[in-house]
LUMMI-464039 format. One record per atom (N, C-alpha, C): atom name; residue in three letters; x, y, z; residue number from 1. Coordinates in nm, 4 decimals. Last residue first. Example, Ala and Ser with C-alpha at 12.3 -4.5 7.8 and 13.67 -1.06 7.14 Angstrom:
REM residues 2
   at    aa         c1         c2         c3     i
    N   SER     1.2850    -0.2250     0.7080     2
   CA   SER     1.3670    -0.1060     0.7140     2
    C   SER     1.2900     0.0030     0.7870     2
    N   ALA     1.3190    -0.5690     0.7800     1
   CA   ALA     1.2300    -0.4500     0.7800     1
    C   ALA     1.3200    -0.3300     0.7800     1
REM end
This chain:
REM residues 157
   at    aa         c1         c2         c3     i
    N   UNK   -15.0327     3.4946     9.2164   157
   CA   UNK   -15.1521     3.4191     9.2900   157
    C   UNK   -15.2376     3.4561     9.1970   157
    N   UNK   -14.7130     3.3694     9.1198   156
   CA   UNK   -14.7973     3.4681     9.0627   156
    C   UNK   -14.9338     3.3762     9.1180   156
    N   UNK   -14.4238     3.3199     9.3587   155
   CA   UNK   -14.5660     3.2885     9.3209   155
    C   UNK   -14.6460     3.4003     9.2741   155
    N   UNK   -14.1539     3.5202     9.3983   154
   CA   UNK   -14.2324     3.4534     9.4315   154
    C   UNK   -14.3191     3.4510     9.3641   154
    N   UNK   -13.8509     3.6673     9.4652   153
   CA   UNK   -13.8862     3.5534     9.3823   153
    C   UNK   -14.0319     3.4605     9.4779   153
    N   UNK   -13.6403     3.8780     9.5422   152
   CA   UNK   -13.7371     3.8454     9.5880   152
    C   UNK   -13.8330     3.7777     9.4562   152
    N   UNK   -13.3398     4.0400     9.6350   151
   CA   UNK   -13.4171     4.0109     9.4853   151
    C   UNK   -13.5230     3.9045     9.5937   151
    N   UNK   -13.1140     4.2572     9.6308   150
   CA   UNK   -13.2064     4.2099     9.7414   150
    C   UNK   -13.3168     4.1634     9.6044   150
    N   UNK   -12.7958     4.2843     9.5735   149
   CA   UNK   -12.9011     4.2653     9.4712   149
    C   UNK   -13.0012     4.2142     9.6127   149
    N   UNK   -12.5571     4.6060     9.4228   148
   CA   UNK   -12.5814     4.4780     9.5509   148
    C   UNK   -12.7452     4.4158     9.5127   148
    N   UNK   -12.2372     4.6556     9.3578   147
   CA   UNK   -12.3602     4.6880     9.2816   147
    C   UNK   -12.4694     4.5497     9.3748   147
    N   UNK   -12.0028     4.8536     9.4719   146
   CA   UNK   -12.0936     4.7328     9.4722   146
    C   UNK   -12.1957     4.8049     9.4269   146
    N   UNK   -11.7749     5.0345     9.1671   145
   CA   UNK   -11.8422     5.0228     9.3394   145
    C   UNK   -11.9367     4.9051     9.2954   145
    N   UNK   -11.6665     5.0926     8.9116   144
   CA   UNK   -11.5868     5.0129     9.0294   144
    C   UNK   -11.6383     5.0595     9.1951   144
    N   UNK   -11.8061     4.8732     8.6453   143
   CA   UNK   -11.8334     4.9915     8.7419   143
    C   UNK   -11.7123     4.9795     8.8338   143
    N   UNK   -11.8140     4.6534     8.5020   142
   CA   UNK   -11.7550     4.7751     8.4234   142
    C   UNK   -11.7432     4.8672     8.5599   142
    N   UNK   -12.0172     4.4748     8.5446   141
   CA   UNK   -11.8682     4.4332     8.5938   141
    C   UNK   -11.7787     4.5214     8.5515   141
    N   UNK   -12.2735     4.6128     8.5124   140
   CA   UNK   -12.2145     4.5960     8.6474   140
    C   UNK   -12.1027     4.5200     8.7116   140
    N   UNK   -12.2840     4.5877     8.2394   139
   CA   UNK   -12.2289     4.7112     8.3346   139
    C   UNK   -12.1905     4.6756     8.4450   139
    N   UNK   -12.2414     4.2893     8.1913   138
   CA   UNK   -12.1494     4.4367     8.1335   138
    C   UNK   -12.1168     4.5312     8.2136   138
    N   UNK   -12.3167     4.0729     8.3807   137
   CA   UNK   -12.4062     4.1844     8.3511   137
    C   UNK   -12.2929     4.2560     8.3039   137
    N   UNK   -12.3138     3.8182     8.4960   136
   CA   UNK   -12.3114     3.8279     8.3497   136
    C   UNK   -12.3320     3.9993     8.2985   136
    N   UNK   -12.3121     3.7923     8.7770   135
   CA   UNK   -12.1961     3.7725     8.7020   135
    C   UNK   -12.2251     3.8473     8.5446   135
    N   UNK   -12.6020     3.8393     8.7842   134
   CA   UNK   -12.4751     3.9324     8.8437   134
    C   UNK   -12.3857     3.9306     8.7332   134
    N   UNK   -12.7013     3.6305     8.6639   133
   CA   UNK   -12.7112     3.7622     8.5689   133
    C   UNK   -12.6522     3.8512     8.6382   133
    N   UNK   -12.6354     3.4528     8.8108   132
   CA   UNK   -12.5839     3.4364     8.7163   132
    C   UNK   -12.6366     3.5224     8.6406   132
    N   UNK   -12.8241     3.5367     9.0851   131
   CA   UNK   -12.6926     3.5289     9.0657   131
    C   UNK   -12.5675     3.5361     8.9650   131
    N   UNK   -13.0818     3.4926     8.9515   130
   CA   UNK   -13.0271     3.6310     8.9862   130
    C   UNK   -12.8651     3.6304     8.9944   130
    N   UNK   -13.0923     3.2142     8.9150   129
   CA   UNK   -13.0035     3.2568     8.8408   129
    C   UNK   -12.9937     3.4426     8.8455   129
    N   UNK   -13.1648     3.1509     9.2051   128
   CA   UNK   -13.0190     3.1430     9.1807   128
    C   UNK   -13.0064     3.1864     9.0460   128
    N   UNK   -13.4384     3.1933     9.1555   127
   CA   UNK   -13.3627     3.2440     9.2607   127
    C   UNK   -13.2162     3.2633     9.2641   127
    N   UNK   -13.5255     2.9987     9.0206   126
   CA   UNK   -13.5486     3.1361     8.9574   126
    C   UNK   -13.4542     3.2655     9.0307   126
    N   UNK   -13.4541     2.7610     9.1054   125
   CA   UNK   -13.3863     2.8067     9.0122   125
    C   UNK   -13.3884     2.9735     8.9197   125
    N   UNK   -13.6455     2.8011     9.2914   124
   CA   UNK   -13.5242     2.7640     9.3247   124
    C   UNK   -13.4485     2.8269     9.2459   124
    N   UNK   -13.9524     2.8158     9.1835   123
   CA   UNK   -13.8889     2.9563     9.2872   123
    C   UNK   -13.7268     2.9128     9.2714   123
    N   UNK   -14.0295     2.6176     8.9916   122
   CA   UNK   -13.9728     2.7463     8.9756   122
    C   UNK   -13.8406     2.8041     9.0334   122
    N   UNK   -14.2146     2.4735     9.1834   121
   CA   UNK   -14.0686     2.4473     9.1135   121
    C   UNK   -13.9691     2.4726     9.0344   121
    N   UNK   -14.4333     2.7030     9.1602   120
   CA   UNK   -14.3703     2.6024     9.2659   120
    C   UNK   -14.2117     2.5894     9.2627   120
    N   UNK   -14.5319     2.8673     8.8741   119
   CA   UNK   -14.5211     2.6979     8.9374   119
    C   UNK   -14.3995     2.7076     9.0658   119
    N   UNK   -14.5146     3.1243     8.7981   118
   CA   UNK   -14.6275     3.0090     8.7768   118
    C   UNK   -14.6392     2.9365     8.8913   118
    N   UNK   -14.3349     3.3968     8.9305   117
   CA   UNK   -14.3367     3.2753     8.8750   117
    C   UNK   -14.4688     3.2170     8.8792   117
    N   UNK   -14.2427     3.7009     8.9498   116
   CA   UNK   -14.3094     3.6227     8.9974   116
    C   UNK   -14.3231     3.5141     8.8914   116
    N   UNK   -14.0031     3.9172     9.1418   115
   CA   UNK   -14.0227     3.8411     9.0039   115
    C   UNK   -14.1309     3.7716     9.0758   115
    N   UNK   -13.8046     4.2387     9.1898   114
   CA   UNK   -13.9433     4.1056     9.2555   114
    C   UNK   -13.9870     4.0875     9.0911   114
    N   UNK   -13.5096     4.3340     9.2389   113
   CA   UNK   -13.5705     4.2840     9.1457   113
    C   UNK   -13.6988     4.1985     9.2181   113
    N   UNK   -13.3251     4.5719     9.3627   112
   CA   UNK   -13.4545     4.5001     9.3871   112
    C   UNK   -13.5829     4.4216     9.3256   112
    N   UNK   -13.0061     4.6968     9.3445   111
   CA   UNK   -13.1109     4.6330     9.2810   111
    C   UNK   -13.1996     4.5905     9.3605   111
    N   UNK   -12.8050     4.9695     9.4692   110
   CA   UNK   -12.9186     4.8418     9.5306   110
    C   UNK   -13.0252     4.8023     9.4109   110
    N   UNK   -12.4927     5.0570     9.4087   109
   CA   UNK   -12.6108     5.0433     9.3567   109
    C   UNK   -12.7153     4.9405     9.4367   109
    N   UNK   -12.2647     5.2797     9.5871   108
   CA   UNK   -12.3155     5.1910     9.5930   108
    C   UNK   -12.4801     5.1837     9.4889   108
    N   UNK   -12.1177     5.5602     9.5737   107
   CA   UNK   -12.1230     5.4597     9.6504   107
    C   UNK   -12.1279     5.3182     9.6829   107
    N   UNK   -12.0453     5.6788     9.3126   106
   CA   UNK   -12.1137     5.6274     9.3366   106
    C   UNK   -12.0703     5.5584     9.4795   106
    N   UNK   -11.8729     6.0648     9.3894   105
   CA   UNK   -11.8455     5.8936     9.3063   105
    C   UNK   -11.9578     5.8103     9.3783   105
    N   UNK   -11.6766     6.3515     9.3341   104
   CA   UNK   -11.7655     6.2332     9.3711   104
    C   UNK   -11.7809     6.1297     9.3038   104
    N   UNK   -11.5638     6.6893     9.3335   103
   CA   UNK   -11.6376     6.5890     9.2985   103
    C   UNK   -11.7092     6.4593     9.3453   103
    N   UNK   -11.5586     6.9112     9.5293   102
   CA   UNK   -11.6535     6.8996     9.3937   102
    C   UNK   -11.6713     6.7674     9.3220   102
    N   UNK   -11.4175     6.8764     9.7383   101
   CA   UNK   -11.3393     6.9097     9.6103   101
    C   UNK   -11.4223     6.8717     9.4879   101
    N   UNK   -11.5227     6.6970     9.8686   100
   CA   UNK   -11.5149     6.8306     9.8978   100
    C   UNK   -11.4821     6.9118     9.8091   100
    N   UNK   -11.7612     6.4696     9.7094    99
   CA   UNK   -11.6337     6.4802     9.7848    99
    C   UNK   -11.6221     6.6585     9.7974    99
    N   UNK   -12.0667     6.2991     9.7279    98
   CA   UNK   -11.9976     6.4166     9.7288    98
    C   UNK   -11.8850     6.4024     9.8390    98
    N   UNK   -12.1732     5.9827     9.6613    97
   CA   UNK   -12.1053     6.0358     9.7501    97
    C   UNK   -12.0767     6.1811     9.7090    97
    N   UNK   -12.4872     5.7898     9.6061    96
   CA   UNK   -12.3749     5.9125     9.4915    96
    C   UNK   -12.3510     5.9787     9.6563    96
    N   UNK   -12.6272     5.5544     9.5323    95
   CA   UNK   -12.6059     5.6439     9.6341    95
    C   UNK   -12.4654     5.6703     9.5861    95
    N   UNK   -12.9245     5.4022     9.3999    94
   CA   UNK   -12.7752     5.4081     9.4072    94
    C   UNK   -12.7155     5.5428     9.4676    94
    N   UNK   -13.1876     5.1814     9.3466    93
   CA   UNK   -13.1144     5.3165     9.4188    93
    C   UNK   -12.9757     5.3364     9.4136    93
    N   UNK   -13.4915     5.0282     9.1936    92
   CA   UNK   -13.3266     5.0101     9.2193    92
    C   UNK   -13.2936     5.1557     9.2944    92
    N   UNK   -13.7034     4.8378     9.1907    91
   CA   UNK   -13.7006     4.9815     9.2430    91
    C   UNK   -13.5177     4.9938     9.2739    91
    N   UNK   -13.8099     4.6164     8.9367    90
   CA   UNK   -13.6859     4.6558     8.9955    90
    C   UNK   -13.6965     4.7903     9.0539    90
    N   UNK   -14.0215     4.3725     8.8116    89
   CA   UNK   -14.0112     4.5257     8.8872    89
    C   UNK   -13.8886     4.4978     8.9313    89
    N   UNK   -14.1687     4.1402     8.6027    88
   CA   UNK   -14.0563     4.1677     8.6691    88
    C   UNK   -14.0687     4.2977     8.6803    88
    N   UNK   -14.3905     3.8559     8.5367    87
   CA   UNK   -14.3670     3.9711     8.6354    87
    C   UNK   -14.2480     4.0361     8.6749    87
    N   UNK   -14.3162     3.5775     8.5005    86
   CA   UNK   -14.4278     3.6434     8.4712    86
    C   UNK   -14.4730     3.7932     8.4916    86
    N   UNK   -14.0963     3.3625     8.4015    85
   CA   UNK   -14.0974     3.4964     8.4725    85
    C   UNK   -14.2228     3.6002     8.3909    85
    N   UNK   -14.0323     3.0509     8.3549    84
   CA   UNK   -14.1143     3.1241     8.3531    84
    C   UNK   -14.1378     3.2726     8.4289    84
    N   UNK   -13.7530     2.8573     8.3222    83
   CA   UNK   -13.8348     2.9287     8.4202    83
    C   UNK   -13.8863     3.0643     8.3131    83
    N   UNK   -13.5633     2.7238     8.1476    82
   CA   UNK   -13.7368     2.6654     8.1844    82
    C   UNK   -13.8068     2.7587     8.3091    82
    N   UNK   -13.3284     2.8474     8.0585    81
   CA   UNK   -13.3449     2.7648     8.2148    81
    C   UNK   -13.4668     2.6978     8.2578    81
    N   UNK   -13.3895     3.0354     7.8951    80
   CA   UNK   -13.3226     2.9866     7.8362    80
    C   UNK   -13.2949     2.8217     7.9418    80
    N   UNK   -13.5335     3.2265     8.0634    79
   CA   UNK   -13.5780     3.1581     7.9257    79
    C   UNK   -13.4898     3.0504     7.8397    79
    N   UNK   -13.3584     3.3200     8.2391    78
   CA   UNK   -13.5007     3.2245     8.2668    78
    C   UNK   -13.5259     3.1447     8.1826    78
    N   UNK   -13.1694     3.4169     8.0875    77
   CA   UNK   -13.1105     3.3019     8.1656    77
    C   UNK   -13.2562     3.2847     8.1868    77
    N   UNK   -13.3137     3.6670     7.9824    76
   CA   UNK   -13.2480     3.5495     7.9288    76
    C   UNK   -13.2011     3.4231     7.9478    76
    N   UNK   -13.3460     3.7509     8.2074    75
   CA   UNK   -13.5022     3.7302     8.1484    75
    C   UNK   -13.4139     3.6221     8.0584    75
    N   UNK   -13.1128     3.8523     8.3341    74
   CA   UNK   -13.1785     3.7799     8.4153    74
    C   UNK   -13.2949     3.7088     8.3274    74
    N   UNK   -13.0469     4.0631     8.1357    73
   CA   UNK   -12.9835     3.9502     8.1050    73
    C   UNK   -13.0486     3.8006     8.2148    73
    N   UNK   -13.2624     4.2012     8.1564    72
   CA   UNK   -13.2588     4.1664     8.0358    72
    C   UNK   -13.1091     4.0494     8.1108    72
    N   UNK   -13.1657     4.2795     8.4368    71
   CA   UNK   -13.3477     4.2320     8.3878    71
    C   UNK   -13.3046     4.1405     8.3163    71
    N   UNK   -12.8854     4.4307     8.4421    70
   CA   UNK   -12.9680     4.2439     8.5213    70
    C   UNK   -13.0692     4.2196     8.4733    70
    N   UNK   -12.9759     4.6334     8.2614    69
   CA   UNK   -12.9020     4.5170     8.2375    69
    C   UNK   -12.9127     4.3905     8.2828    69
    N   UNK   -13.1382     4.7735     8.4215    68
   CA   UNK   -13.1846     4.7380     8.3083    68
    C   UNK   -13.1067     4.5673     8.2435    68
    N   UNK   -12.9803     4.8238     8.6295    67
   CA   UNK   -13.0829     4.7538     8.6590    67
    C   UNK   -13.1426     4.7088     8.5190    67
    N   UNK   -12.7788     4.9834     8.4922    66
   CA   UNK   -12.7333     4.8352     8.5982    66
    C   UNK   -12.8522     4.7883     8.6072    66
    N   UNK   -12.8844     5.2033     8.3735    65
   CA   UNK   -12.8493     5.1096     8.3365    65
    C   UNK   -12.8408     4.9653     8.3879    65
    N   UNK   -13.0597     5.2785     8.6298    64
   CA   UNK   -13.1430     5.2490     8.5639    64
    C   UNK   -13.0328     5.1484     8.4513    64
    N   UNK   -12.7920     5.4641     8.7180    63
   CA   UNK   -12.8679     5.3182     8.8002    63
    C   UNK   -12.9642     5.2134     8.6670    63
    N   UNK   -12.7476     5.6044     8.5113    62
   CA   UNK   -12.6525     5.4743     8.5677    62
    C   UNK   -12.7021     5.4070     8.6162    62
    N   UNK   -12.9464     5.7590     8.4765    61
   CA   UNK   -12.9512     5.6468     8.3774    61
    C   UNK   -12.8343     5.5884     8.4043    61
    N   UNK   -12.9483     5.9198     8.7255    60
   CA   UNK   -13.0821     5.8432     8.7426    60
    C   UNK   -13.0076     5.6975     8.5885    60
    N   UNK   -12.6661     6.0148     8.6200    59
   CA   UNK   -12.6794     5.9609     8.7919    59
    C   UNK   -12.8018     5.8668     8.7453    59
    N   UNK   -12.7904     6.1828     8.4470    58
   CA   UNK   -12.6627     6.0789     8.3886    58
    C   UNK   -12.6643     6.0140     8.5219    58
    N   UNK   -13.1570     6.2474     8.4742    57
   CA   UNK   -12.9703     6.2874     8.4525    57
    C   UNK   -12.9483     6.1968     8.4351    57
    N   UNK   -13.4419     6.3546     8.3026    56
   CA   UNK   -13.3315     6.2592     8.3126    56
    C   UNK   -13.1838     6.3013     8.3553    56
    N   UNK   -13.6166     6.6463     8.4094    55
   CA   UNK   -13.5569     6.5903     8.3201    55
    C   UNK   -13.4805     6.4313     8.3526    55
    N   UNK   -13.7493     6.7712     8.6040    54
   CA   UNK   -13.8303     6.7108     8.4951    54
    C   UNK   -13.7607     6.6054     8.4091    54
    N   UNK   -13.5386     6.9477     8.7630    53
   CA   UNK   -13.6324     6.7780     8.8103    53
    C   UNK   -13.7148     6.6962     8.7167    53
    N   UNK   -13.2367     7.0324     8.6230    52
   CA   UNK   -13.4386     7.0522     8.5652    52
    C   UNK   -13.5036     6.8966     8.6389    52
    N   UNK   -13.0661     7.1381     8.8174    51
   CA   UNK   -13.0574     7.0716     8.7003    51
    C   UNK   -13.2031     7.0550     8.7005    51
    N   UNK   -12.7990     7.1984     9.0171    50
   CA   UNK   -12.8562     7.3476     8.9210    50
    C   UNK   -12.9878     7.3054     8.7847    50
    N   UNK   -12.7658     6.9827     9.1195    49
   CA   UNK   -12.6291     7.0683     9.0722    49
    C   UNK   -12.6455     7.1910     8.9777    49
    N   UNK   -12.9853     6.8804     9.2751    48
   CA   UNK   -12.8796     6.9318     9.3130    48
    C   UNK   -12.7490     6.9819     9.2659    48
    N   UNK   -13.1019     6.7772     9.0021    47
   CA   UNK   -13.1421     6.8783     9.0984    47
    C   UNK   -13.0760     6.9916     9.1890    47
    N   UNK   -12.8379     6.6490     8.7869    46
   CA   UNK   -12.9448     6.6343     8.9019    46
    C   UNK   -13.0095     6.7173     8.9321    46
    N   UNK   -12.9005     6.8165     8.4546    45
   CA   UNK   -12.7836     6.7487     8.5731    45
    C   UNK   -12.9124     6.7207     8.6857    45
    N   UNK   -13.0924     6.6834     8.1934    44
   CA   UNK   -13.0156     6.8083     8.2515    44
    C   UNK   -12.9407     6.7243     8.3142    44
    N   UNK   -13.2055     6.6082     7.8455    43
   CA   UNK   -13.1694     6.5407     7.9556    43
    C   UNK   -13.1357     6.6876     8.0451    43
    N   UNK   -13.4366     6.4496     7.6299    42
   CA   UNK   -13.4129     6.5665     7.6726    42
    C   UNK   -13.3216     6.5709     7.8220    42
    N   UNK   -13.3169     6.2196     7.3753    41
   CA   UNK   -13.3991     6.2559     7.5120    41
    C   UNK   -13.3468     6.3799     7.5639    41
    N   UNK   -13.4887     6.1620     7.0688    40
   CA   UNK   -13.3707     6.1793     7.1429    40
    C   UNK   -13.4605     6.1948     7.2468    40
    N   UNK   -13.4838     5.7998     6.9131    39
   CA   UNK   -13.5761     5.9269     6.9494    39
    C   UNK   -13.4492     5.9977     7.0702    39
    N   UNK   -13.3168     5.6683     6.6872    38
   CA   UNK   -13.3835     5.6666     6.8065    38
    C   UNK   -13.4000     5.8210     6.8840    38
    N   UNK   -13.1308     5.7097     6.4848    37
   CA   UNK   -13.2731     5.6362     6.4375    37
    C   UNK   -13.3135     5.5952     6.5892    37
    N   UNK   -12.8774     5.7702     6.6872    36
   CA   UNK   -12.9220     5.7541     6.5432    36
    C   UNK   -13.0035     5.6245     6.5284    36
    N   UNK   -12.8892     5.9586     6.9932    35
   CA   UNK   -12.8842     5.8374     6.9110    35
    C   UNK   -12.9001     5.8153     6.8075    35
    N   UNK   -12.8636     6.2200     7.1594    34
   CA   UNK   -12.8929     6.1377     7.0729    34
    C   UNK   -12.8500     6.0328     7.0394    34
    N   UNK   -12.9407     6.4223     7.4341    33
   CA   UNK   -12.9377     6.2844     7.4066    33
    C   UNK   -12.9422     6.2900     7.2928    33
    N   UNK   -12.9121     6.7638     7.5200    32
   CA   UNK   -12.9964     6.6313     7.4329    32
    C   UNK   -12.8639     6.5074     7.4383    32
    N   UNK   -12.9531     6.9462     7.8041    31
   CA   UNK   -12.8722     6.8982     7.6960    31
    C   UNK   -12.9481     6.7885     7.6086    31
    N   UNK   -12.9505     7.1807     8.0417    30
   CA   UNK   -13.0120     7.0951     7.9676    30
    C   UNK   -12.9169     7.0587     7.8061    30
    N   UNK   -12.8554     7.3655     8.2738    29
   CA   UNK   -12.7783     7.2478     8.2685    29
    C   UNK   -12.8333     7.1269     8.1289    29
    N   UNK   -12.7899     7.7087     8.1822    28
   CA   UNK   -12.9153     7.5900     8.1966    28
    C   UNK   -12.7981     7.4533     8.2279    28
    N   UNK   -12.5509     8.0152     8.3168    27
   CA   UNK   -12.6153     7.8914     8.1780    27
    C   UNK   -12.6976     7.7829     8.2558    27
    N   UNK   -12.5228     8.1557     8.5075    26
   CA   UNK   -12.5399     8.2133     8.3536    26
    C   UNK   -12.6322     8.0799     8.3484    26
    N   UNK   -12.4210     8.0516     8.7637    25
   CA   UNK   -12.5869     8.0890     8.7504    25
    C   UNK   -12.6259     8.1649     8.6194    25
    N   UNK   -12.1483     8.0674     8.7168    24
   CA   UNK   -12.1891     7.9466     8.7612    24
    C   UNK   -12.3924     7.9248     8.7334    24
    N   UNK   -12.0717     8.2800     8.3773    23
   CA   UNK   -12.0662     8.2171     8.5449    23
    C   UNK   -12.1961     8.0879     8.5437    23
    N   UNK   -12.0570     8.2192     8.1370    22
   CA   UNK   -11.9967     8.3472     8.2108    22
    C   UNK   -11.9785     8.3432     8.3850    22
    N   UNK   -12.1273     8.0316     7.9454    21
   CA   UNK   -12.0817     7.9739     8.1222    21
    C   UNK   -12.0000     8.1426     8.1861    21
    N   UNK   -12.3651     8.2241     7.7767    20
   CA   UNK   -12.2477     8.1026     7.7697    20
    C   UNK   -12.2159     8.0237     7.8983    20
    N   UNK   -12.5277     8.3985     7.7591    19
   CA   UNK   -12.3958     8.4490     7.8198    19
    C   UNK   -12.2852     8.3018     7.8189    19
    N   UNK   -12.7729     8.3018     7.6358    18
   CA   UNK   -12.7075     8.4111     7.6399    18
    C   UNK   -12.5502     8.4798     7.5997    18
    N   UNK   -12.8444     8.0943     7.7864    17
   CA   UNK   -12.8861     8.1275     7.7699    17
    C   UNK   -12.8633     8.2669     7.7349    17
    N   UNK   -12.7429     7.7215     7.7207    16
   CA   UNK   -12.6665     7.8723     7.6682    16
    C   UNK   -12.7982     7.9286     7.6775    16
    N   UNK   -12.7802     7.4664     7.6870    15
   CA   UNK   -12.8513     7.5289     7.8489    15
    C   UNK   -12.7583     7.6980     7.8090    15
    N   UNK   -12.7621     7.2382     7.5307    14
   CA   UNK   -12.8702     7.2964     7.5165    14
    C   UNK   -12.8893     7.4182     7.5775    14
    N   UNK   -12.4988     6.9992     7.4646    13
   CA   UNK   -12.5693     7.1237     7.5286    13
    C   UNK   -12.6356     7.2667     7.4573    13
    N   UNK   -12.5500     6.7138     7.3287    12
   CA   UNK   -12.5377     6.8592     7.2887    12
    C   UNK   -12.5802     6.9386     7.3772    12
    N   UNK   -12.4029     6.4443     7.2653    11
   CA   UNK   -12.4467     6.4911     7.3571    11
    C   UNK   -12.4788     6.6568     7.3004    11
    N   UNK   -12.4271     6.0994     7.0584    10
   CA   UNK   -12.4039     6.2548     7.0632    10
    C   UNK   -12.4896     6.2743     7.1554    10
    N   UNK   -12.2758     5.7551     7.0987     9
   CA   UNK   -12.3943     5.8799     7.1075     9
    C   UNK   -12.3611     6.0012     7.1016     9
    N   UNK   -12.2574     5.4476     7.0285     8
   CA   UNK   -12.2018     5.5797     6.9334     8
    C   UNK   -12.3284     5.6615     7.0181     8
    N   UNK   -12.0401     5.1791     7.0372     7
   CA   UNK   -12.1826     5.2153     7.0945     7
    C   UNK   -12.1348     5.3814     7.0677     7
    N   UNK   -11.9457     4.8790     6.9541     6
   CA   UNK   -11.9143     5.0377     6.9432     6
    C   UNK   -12.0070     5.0575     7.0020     6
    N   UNK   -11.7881     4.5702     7.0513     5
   CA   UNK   -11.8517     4.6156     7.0255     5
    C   UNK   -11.8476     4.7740     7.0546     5
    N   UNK   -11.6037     4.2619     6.9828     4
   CA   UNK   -11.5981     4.4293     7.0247     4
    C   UNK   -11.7715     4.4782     6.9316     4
    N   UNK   -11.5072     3.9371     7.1356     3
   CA   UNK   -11.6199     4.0365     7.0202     3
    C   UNK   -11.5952     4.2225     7.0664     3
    N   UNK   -11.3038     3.6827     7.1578     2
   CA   UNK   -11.3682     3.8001     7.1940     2
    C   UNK   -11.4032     3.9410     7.0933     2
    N   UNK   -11.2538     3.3772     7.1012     1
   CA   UNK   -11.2162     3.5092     7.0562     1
    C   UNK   -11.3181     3.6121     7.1059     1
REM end
């Protein structure tokens, strides 16, 4: 039987300075994040769509989802597989198309997970279950572009 699960957030724009959306260069792009009983985040739009470089967009926390997700579900399958993961980095990227007509769509996500292991007899199985946190990952069977994985598994010296 299959489980449901809710996931509940409020968004609030923040970016009224005035004039509302009277036009395109009236209003801020900043908005809050919330969550209940978790700290909010201050968020805007990219850079490129009028949006605060300081801030988080919704583009930077898609990638960062997909990559978050393989970790945590990749750290589970270790632990649960006798491998030891002593070390995990992901420089992930994902490449956002503009269409002419204003809008757009992800391209593509690149994970880059480097892990490092103890022992030797590790590396194999540490290697293949990148694979089985593909498969397993929510988001990245929710999306509809590749989500692609250059993962690199080696020895903690």
């Amino acid at each position: 039987m299959e489980k449901s699960h809710t996931y509940r957030i409020n968004v609030t724009w923040t970016g009224n300075k005035g004039q509302g959306t009277e036009s395109y260069l009236a209003y801020e792009r900043e908005h809050l994040l919330s969550v209940i009983n978790k700290p909010d985040l201050i968020c805007s739009s990219d850079p490129a769509f009028r949006g605060d470089p300081t801030k988080y967009n919704p583009e930077e926390m898609l990638v960062y989802a997909l990559s978050a997700c393989h970790m945590l579900w990749y750290l589970h399958l270790c632990s649960i597989e006798g491998v030891q993961v002593l070390t995990y980095k992901d420089e992930a990227k994902g490449v956002l198309m503009e269409s002419q007509d204003m809008g757009g769509r992800f391209k593509e996500v690149l994970l880059n997970p480097q892990v490092k292991v103890p022992k030797a007899s590790m590396l194999e199985k540490a290697i293949s279950l990148h694979r089985k946190a593909k498969e397993l990952c929510f988001i990245a069977s929710s999306v509809n572009f590749p989500v692609h994985h250059n993962s690199v598994v080696s020895l903690d010296k």
